[in-house]
TIDOVO-860979 format. One record per residue: x, y, z of N, C-alpha, C in turn. Coordinates in pm, whole numbers, plus 50000, padded with zeros to 5 digits. Example, Ala and Ser with C-alpha at 12.3 -4.5 7.8 and 13.67 -1.06 7.14 Angstrom:
BEGIN
513194943150780512304955050780513204967050780;512854977550708513674989450714512905000350787;
REM end
This chain:
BEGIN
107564445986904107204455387011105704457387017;105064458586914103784461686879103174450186917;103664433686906102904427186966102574421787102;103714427887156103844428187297102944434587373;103224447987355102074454487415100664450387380;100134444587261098884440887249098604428287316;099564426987374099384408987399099024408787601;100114420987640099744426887793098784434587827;097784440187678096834449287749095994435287736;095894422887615094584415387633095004410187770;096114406787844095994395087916095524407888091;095854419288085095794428988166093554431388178;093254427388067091864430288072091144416488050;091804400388156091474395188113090344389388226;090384402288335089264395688450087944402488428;087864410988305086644420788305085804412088172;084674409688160084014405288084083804412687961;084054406987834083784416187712082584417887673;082004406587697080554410587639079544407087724;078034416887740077434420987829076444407287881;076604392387826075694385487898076994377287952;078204384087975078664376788057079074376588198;078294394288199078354401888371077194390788486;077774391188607076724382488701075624392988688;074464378888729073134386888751072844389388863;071944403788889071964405889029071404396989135;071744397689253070554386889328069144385989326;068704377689361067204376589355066914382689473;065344393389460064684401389558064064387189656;064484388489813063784380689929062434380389862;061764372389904060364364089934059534376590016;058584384789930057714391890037057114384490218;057264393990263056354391790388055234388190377;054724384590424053234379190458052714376290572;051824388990645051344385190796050884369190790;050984368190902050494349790982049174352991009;049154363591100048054369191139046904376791091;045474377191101044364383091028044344397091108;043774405291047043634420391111042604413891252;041474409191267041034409591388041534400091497;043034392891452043904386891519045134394191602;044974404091508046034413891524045324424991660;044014429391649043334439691731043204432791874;043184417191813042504413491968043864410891988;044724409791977046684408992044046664423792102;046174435092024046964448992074046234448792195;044884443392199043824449692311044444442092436;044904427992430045294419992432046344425592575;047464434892535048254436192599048234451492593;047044458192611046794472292623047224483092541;047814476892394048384485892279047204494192184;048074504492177046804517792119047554518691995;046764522991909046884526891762047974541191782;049054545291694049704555291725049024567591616;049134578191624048444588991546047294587991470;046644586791628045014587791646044294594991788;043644599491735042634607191884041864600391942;042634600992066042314592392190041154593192224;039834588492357038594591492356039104604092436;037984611092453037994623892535038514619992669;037714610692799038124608992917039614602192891;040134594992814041464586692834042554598492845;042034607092735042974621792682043554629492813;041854630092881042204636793035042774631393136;042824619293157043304608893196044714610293175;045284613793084046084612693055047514622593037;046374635093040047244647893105047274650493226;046354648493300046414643493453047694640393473;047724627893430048904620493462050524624693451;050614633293379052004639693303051764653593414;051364656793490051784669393550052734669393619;053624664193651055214664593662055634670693572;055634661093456056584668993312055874680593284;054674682093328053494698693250054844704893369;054624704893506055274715493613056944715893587;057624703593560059194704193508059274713593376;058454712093274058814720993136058474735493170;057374736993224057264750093218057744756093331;058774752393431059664757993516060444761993462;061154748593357062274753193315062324762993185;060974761693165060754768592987060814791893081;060504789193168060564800893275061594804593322;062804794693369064394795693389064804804493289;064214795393140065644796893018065114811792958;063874816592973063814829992880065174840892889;065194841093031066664851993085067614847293137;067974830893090069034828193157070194831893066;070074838592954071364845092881071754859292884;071104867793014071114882793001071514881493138;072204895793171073154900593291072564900493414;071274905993377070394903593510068844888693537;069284886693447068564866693489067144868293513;066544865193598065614863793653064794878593675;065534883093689065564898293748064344904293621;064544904393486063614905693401062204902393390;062184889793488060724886493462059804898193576;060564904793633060084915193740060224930993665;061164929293590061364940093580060464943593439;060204937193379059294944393242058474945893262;057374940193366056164944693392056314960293436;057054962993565057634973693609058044985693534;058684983693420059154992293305057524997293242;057214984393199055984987093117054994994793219;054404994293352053814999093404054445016293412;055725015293416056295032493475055595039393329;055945031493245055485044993108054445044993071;053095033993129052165040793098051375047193183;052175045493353051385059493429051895070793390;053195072493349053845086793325052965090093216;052805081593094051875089692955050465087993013;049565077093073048565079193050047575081993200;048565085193297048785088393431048255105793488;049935104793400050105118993489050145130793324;050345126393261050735137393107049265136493061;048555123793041047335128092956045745126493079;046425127893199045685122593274044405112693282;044325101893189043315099093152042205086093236;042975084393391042645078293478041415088393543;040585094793495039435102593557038645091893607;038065095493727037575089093832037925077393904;039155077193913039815069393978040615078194098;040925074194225041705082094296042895079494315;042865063994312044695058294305045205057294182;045195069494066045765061693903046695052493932;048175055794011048915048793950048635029894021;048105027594120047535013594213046685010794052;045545017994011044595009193871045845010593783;046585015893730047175010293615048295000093629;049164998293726049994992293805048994974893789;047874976193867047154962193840046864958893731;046514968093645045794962593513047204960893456;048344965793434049304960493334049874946993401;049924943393522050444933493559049484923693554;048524927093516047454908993504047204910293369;047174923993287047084917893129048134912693098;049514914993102050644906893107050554895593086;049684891893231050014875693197048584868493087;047674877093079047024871892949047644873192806;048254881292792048834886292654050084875192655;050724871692722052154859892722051434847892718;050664843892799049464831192746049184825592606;048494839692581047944838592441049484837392295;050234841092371051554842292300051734834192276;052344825392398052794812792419052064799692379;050804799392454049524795492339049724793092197;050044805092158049464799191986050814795391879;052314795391990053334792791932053494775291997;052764775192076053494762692142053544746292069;052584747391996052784737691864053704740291736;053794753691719054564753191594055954754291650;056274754291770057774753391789058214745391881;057244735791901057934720791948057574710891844;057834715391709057244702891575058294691791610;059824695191666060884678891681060274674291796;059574682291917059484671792005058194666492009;057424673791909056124662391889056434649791793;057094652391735057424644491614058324631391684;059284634591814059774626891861059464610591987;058354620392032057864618892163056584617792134;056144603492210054484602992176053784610292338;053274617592361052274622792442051824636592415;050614632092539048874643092481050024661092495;049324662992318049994672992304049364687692380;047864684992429047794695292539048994697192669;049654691492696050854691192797051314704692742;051144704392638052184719892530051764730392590;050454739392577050234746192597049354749992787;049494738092786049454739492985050714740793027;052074739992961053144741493063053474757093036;053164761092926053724772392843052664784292954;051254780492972050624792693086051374789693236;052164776493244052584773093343053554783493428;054784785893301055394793893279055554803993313;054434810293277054374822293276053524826793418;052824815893505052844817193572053404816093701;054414815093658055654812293727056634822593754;056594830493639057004846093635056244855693697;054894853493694053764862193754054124862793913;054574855693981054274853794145055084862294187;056364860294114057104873194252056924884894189;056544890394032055934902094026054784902694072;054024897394151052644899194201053094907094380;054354900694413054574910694517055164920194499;056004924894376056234941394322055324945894328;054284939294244053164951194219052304950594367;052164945894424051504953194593052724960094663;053584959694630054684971294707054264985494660;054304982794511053814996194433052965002994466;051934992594476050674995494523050615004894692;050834996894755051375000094864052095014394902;053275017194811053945027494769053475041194738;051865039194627051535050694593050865054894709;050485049794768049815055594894050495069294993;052105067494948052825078295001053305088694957;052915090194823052705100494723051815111794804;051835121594762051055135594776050195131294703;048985136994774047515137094707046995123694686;047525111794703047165100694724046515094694911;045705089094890044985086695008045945074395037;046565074195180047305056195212046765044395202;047155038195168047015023795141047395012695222;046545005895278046354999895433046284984095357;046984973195399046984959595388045794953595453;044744945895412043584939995419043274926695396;042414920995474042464907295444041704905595305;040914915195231040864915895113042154911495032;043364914795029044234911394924045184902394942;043974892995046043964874195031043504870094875;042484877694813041444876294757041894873594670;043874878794624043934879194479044404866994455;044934858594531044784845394536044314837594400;042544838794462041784832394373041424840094254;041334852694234040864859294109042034854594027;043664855594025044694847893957044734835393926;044504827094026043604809393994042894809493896;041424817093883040644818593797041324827293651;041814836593684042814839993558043664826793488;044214820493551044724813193532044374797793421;043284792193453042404784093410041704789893346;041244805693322040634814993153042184811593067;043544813193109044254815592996044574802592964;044594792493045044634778292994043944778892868;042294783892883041464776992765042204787692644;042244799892689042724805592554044024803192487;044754795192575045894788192479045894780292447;044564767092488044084762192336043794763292278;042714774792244042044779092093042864782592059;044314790292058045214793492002045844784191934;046454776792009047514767491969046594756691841;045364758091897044644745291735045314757391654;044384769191666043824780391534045034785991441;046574782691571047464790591471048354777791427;048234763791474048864753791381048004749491272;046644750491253046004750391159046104755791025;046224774391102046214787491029047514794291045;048734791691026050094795191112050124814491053;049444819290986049124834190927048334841391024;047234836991113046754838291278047904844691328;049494838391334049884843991460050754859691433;050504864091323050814877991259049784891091298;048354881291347047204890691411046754888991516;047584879491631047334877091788048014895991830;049044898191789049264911591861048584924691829;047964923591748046954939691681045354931691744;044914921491789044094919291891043764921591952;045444916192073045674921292203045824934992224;046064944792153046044957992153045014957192174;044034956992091042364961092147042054957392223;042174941292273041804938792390042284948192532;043454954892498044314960992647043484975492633;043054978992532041984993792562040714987892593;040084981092515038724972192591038544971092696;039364968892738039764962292874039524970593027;039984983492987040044992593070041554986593137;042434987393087043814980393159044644993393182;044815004293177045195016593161044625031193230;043155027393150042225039093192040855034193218;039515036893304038265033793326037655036793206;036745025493139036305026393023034635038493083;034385032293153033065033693188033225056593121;033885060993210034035075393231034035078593070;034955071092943034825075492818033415069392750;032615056592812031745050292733030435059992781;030505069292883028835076892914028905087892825;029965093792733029925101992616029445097992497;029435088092434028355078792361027145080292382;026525081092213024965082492248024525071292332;023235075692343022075063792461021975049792418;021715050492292021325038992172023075029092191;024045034292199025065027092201025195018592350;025365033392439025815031392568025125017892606;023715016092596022245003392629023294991092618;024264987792527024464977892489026144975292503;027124984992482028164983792483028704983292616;028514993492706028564991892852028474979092956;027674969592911027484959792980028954950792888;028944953092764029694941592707031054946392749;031704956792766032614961792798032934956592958;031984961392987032264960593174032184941393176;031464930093147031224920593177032374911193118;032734913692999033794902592925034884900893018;035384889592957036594881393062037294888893141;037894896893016039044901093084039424910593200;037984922493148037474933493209037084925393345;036324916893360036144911093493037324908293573;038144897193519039574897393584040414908593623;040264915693567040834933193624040294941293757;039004938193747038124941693891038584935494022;038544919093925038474912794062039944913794143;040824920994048042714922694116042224935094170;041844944494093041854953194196040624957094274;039604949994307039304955694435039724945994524;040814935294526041194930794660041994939894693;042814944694599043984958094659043774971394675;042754974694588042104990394599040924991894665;040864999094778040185004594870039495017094852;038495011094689037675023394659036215023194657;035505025194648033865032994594034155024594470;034645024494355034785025394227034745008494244;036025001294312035734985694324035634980694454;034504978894469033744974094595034024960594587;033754944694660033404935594643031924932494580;031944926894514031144925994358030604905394370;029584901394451029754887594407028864884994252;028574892994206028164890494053029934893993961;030814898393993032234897793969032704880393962;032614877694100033134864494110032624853394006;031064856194068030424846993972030974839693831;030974855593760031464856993638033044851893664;033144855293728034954852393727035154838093683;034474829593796034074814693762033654810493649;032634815293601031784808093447032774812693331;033684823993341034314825493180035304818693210;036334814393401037084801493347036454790393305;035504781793371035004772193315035014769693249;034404781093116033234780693005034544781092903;035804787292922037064785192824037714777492820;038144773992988038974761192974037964744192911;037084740192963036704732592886036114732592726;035834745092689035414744092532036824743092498;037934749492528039324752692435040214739292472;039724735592595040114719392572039904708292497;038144714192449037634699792370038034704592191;037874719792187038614719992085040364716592058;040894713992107042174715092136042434702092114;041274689892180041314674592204040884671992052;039834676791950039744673291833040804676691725;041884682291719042664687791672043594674691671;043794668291766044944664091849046174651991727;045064645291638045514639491548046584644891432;046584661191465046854667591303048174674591357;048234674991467049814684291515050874676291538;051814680991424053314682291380053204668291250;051834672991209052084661291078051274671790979;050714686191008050014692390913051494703390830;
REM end
C-alpha cells in the first residue's frame, strides 16, 4: 500500500521540475530602439510638416494668434459654464438676476436707509443699486479668474490648447449673467424715482453710455483674471485671501457709500494724497462711469478725464495680465 501511493505521488509530480536549473529561462529582452534619424533630422521633419514641440511656450504673437482663433469654444464654454451654475435649483436662471437684487435690497436697507450713509447723494438707492451690480461682476471675475486653472487640471491635462481660453471664457460667463441684470438694475433705477422724496428719473441717451463703460469693465476683468489665475496656480494659498481683498476693495471703492464725503474728515496731509488714489483707481472709475450714464446728478456729470482713464486701466491690465499669464503658460496642470 505504502508503495503505491509513493509511486502515484512521483508519477503525479512528474511534469514539475525538481531541481531549479531545470525551469525554462525567461525570454530574451527585444533589441533596443535606435532612432534612424539625427536630432537636426528630426527638427527639420517637424518644421517640415508644421509640428510644434508639446509643453512649451509658444512665441507671444502665435499664443495670440491662437486664442483668436478658439473664440467659438472661449463663447461655447463660457455660455455654457453660465447655463450650468443654476441649472440644478427651482428657479434656474432666475438666480443670476436675482442675487444681485437680494444683495442690493440689504445693503440699501442697512447702509441706505438705517445708517444712512449715502450723504450727498440724492438718489441713495439708483448709487448703491449701480455700484453693487458692477462690483458683482468684478468680484465673480476675479473669482473665477483665480480658480479657473486649478479646476480644469483634467481638461488641461487632456486637451492641448492656449490655456488663456480658461480664464476668458470664465469673465465670459459671467458676462453673460450681467446683461439681463443690467436691465433689472435700470428698472430699479428707474423705479426709485417714484419713491417720495426722490427726484424722477427720466431715460436719456446718456444710458447708451453704459454700453461702453461695461466693454471697458469688461477687458479690466479679463486682465485681472489673469494675474489671478498665474498667482493662484502658482500660489494655490492666494485663493483663501482673494475674498478679505475684495472686501476692501468694495469699501475703497465707494460701491455702497461716497468715499469722497468720509475722506474730507481726514487730516490735510492725508486727504493731498489719498483722495486722488481713491477717486482715480480702476474700479472707483468704473463705478462713475455706470453711474453717471444713469444718474442725473451734479455729483456725476460726464467726466472725459473718467473715460480716458476708463480706457488706459483696461488696456494697461488686459495686456500686462496677458503677458503675464502667456509666461506662465508652460507650468499649468503640470505644477
Amino acid at each position: 500500500m505504502t508503495t503505491d501511493i509513493t509511486a502515484g505521488a512521483t508519477s503525479g509530480d512528474r511534469g514539475t521540475p525538481d531541481r531549479p536549473d531545470e525551469r525554462p529561462s525567461p525570454p530574451e529582452p527585444p533589441e533596443p530602439i535606435t532612432p534612424t534619424m539625427s536630432s537636426a533630422e528630426r527638427r527639420a521633419l517637424a518644421d517640415r510638416y508644421g509640428l510644434t514641440k508639446m509643453g512649451v511656450r509658444p512665441p507671444l504673437w502665435s499664443y495670440i494668434k491662437d486664442v483668436a482663433s478658439r473664440w467659438a469654444f472661449i463663447r461655447v464654454l463660457g455660455t455654457a459654464t453660465a447655463y450650468a451654475k443654476n441649472q440644478n435649483t427651482y428657479l434656474g436662471q432666475l438666480w443670476a438676476i436675482l442675487n444681485p437684487v437680494l444683495n442690493a435690497t440689504v445693503y440699501v436697507i442697512i447702509f441706505g436707509i438705517i445708517l444712512q450713509t449715502s450723504r450727498g447723494v440724492e438718489n441713495t438707492i439708483a448709487f448703491i443699486v449701480i455700484g453693487v451690480f458692477l462690483f458683482r461682476f468684478v468680484e465673480q471675475s476675479v473669482n473665477g479668474g483665480a480658480q479657473s486653472i486649478n479646476k480644469r487640471t483634467n481638461l488641461i491635462r487632456s486637451l492641448h490648447f492656449p490655456r488663456a481660453v480658461l480664464p476668458i471664457s470664465n469673465v465670459v460667463s459671467h458676462l453673460a449673467t450681467l446683461v439681463p441684470a443690467l436691465f433689472v438694475m435700470g428698472l430699479i433705477v428707474l423705479a426709485s424715482g417714484l419713491l417720495p422724496g426722490y427726484d424722477p428719473v427720466h431715460v436719456t441717451w446718456q444710458w447708451l453710455l453704459l454700453i461702453p463703460a461695461v466693454a471697458l469693465m469688461w477687458v479690466f476683468n479679463m486682465g485681472l483674471a489673469f494675474v489671478m489665475a498665474r498667482a493662484v496656480a502658482i500660489t494655490p494659498d492666494l485663493d483663501n485671501i482673494i475674498s478679505f481683498v475684495l472686501r476692501f476693495a468694495m469699501y475703497g471703492s465707494g460701491v455702497i457709500f461716497p468715499l469722497a464725503h468720509y475722506v474730507g474728515r481726514l487730516p490735510d496731509s492725508v486727504q493731498v494724497w489719498l483722495e486722488p488714489v481713491l477717486t482715480y483707481q480702476p474700479i472707483a472709475v468704473y463705478l462713475y462711469l455706470g453711474r453717471s450714464s444713469l444718474m442725473d446728478e451734479e455729483a456725476f456729470v460726464q467726466e472725459p478725464i473718467m473715460w480716458i482713464l476708463g480706457v488706459v486701466w483696461a488696456v494697461v491690465f488686459f495686456v500686462a495680465g496677458f503677458i503675464i499669464f502667456w509666461r506662465g503658460e508652460e507650468r499649468y496642470g503640470r505644477d
